[in-house]
VOBA-759519 format. One line per 4 residues: their letters; for each residue x, y, z of N, C-alpha, C. Coordinates in pm, whole numbers. Atoms other than C-alpha are relative to their C-alpha. Last residue first. Example, Ala and Ser with C-alpha at 12.3 -4.5 7.8 and 13.67 -1.06 7.14 Angstrom:
2
SA = -82 -119 -6 1367 -106 714 -77 109 73  89 -119 0 1230 -450 780 90 120 0
END
This chain:
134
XXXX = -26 -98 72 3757 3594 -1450 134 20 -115  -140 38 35 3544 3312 -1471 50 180 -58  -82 -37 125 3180 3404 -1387 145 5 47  -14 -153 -10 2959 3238 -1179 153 -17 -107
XXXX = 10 -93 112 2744 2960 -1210 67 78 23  37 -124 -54 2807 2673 -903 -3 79 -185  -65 -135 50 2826 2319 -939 -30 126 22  -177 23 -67 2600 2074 -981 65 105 -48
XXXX = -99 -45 109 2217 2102 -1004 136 12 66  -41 -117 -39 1974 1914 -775 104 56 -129  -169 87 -8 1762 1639 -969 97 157 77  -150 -123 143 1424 1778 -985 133 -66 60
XXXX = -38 -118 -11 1210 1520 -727 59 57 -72  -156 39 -59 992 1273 -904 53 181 24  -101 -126 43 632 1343 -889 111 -21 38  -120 -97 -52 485 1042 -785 34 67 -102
XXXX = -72 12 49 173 836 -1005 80 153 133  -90 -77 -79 -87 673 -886 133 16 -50  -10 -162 55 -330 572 -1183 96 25 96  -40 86 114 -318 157 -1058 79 129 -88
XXXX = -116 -21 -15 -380 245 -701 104 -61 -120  30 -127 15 -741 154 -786 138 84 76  -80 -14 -117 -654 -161 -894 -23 165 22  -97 -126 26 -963 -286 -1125 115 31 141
XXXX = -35 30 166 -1151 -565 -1145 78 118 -33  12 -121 -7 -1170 -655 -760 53 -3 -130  109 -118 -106 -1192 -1014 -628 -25 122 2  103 -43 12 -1010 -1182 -924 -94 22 102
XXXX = 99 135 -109 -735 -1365 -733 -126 51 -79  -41 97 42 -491 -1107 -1005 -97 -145 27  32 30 145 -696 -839 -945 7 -152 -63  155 -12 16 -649 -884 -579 -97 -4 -148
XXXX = 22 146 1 -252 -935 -653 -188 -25 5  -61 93 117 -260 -594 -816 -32 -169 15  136 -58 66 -458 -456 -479 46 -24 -184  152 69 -87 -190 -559 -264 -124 -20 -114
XXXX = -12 156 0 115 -481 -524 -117 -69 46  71 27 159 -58 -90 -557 27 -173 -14  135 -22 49 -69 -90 -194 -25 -33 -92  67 121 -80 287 -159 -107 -184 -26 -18
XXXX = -84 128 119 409 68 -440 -90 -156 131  65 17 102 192 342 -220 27 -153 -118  141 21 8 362 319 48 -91 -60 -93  -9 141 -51 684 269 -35 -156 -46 41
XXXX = -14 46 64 635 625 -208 -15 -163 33  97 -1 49 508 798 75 -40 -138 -138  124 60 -95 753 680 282 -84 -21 -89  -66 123 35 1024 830 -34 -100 -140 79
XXXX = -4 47 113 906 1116 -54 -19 -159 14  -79 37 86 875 1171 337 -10 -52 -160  -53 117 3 574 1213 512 128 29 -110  -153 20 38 482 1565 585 78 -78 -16
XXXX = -152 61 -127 189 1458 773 118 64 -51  22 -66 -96 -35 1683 496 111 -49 119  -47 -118 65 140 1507 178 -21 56 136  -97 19 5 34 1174 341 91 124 12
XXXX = -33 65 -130 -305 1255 419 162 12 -12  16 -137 19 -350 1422 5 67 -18 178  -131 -44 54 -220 1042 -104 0 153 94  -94 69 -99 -558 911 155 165 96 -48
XXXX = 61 -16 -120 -799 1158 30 125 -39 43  -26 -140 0 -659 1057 -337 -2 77 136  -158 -13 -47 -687 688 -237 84 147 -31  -47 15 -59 -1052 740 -135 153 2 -33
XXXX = 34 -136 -64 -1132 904 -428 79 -29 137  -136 -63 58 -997 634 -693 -23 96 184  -7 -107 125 -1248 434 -482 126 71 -56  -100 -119 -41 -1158 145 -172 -50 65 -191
XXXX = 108 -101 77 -1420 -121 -213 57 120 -5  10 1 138 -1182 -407 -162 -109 95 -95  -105 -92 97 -1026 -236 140 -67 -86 -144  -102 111 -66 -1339 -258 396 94 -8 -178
XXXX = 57 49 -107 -1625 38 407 117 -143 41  36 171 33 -1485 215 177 39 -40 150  -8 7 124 -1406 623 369 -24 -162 -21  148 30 63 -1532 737 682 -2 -66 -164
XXXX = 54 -115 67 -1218 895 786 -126 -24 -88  21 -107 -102 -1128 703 1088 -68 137 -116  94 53 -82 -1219 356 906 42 159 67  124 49 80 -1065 412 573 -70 28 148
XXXX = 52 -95 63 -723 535 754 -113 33 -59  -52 -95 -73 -669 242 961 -106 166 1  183 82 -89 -776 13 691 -13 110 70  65 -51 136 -423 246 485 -156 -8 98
XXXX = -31 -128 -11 -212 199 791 -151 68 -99  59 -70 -135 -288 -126 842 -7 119 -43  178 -2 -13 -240 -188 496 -40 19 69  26 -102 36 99 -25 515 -113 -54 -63
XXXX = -48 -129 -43 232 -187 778 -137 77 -64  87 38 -104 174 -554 632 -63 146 68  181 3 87 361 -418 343 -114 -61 91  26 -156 21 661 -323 587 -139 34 -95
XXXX = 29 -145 -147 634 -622 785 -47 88 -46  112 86 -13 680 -842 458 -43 62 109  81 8 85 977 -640 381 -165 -19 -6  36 -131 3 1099 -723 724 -44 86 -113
XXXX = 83 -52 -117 1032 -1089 661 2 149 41  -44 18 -115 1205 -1106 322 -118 69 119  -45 -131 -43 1040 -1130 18 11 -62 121  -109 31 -75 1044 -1474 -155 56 137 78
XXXX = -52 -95 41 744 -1397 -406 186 41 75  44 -5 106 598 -1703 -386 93 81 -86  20 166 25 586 -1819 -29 62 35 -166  -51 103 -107 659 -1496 168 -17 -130 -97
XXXX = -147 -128 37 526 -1232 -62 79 -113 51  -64 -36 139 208 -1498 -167 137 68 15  -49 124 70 178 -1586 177 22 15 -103  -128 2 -57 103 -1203 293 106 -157 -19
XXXX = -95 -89 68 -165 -1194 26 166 -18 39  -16 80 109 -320 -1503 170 136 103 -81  -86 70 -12 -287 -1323 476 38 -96 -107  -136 0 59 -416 -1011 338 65 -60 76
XXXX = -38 -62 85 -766 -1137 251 173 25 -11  15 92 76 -794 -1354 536 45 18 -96  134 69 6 -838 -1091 791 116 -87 -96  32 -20 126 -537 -953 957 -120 -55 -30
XXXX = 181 92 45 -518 -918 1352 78 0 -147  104 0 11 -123 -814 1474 -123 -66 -68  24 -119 73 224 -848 1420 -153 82 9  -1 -109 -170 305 -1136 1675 -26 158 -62
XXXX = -104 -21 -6 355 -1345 1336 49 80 125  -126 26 35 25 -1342 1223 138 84 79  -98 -87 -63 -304 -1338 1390 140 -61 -68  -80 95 -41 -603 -1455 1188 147 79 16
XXXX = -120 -89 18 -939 -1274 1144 140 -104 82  -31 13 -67 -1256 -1460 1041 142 88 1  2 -115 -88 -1456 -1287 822 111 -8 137  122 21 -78 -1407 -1589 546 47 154 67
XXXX = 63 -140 -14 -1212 -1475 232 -111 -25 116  -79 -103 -60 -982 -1775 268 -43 114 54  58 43 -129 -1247 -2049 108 103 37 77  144 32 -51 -1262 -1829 -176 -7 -41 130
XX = 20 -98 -117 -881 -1789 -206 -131 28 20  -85 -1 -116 -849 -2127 -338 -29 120 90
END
């Protein structure tokens, strides 16, 4: 099935912009399969642009199924530098690692290389105050 998907051609969804083939099939799986909601489905749309985006201004895999551990280190280190939010960063990444999970899954890539990513959770704040009872 997704063989005769992976053509070059690029197909416009939703008034959202180009995609190729690759992640419209993907984007039918969240939408058909997986029953995520359309802004959901935006937000992982988002964040492959974002990612291609990123590949192509910094010289890195040449198109996302050749993406290295290296590249997505490059890319995590990007994030950290913007000052993105925990939590951005995080949505990010979880939108990536699903992409590139289902890719495994279609067998077009034998590994997820957003498979090792792992967040540092923040320290939990502490409650309360310390001082002495007189």
């Amino acid at each position: 099935m997704i063989e005769r998907l992976l053509k070059s051609v690029k197909l416009f969804v939703n008034g959202g912009g180009y995609v190729s083939d690759l992640e419209a099939t993907f984007i039918t799986y969240l939408t058909s399969e997986r029953q995520y909601s359309d802004e959901t489905v935006k937000a992982y749309r988002e964040d492959i642009d974002a990612f291609r985006h990123f590949l192509s201004e910094t010289g890195g895999a040449t198109d996302l199924l050749s993406v290295s551990k290296l590249d997505v280190q490059v890319y995590l280190s990007q994030l950290y530098d913007e000052h993105k939010a925990r939590t951005t960063i995080a949505r990010k990444i979880s939108s990536l690692r699903s992409f590139y999970e289902f890719m495994v899954r279609e067998h077009q890539i034998t590994q997820n290389p957003f498979a090792y990513v792992t967040l540092k959770k923040r320290p939990a704040p502490l409650l309360g105050s310390f001082t002495k009872r007189k």
